[in-house]
N, C-alpha and C positions, 0 to 999 in steps of 0.2 A: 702620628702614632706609629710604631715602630712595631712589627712580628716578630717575635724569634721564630721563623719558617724552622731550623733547622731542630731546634728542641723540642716546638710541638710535633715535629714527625718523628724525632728518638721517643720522646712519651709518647706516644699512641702505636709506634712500632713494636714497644718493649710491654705495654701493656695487652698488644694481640699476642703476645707470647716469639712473637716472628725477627730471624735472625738477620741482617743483615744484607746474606748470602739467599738467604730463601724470600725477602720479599722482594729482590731483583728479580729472581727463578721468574715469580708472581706476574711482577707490571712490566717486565720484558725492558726494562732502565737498566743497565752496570752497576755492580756493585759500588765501584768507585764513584760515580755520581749518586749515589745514595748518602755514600761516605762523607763527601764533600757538601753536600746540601746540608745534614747533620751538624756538622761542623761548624759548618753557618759561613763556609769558603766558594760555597758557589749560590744563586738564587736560581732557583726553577721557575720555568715558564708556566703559566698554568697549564697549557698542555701534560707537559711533564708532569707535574702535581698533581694531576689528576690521573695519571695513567699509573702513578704510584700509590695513590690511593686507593684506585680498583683493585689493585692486589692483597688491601687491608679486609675485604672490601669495607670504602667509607668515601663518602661525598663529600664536596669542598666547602658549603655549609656547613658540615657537620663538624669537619676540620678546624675550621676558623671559629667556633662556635665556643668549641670547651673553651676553660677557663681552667688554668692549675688550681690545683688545692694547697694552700701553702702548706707545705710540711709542719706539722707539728711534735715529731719525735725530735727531742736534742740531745740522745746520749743512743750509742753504738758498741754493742759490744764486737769483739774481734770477729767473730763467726757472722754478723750481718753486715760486714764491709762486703760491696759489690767488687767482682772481678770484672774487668774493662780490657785486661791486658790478653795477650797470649804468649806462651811461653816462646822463650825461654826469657821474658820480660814482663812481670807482674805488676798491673795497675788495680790497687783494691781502694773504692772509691766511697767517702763516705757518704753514705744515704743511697739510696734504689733508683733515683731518676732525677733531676733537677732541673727537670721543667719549672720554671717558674722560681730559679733560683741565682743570684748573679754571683756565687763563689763556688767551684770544683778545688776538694781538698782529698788528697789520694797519697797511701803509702805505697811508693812504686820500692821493688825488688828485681836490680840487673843481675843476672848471674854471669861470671865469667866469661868475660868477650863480650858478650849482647851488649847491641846496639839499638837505636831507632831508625838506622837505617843511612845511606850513604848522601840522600838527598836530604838536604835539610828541611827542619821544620818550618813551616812560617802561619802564623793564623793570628787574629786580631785578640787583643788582651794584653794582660801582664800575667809574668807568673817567676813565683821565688820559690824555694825549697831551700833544705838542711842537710845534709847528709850524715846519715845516722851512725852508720860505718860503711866501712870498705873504700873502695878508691873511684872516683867519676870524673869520668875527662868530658869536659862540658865546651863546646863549641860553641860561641855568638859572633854572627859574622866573620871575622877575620881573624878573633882573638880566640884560643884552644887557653885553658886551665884546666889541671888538675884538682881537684877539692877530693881532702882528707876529712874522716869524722870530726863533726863540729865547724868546717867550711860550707858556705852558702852561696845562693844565687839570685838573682832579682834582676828581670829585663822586661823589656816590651819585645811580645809573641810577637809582631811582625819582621822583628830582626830574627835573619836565617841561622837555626839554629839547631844542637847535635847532642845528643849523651848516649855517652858508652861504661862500663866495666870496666878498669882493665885491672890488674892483678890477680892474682887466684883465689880470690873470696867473692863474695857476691856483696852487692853495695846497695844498701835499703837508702833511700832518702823519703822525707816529708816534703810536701811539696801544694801547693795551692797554685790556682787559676781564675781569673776574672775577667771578662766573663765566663762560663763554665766551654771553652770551645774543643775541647780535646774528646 
């Protein structure tokens, strides 16, 4: 049997209302090992887990215990897509948490220049997108493309990977994940 360790603690983080930033403050863990457990790119020791817990507060029973609720909403208007991202790079995600769900579907918006940053991504999954307009210079492993409106993309997340902006417009793409790791 198999946990998603990393999504049960996004759902029970996002349902105590607590940021990221502040349940680190809390269990006295790094932000980035918070980030990375989430993700589901690192596994916590139970020590750890539990010290991250304490900052909920919530016990590791209690943790392993819930069960998601499958989602039962299937239509989203523009105003209830979740924000995920931070500027100057827009991730609006649909549906509120996806615990307990194996596809992350997100309209991202790069504005000029913006990046994901100079180390590449890598996390386990697959993931394609569309690009809806504007111009995205897309890195996988060794190989850089540009895709124009109506240009795509489709790989496995564990090849090291990059997206940027570049021309003076801001460049939306649709884009999906499975499992939901981002």
């Amino acid at each position: 049997m198999s946990v998603d360790i990393g999504g049960r603690l996004r759902f029970i983080r996002a349902r105590a209302k607590l940021s990221q930033r502040e349940l680190a403050k809390r269990s006295g863990v790094t932000n980035s090992t918070i980030s990375l457990i989430e993700s589901n790119q690192m596994n916590p020791s139970v020590g750890a887990l539990k010290r991250i817990l304490d900052g909920i507060p919530m016990g590791l029973a209690e943790f392993f215990a819930i069960e998601p609720e499958r989602p039962r909403k299937a239509f989203y208007r523009a105003d209830e897509l979740t924000e995920i991202g931070k500027k100057p790079i827009s991730f609006l995600q649909v549906g509120d948490n996806l615990f307990g769900r194996s596809l992350q579907i997100l309209k991202e918006r790069y504005e000029p220049g913006s990046d994901t940053g100079r180390v590449l991504l890598v996390h386990e999954g697959e993931e394609g997108g569309i690009v809806v307009s504007g111009k995205l210079e897309v890195t996988v492993d060794d190989e850089r493309r540009v895709l124009n409106a109506g240009d795509a993309y489709y790989f496995e997340s564990r090849r090291p990977h990059r997206f940027r902006c570049i021309g003076a417009k801001a460049c939306e793409v649709i884009s999906a994940c499975t499992p939901p790791t981002f």
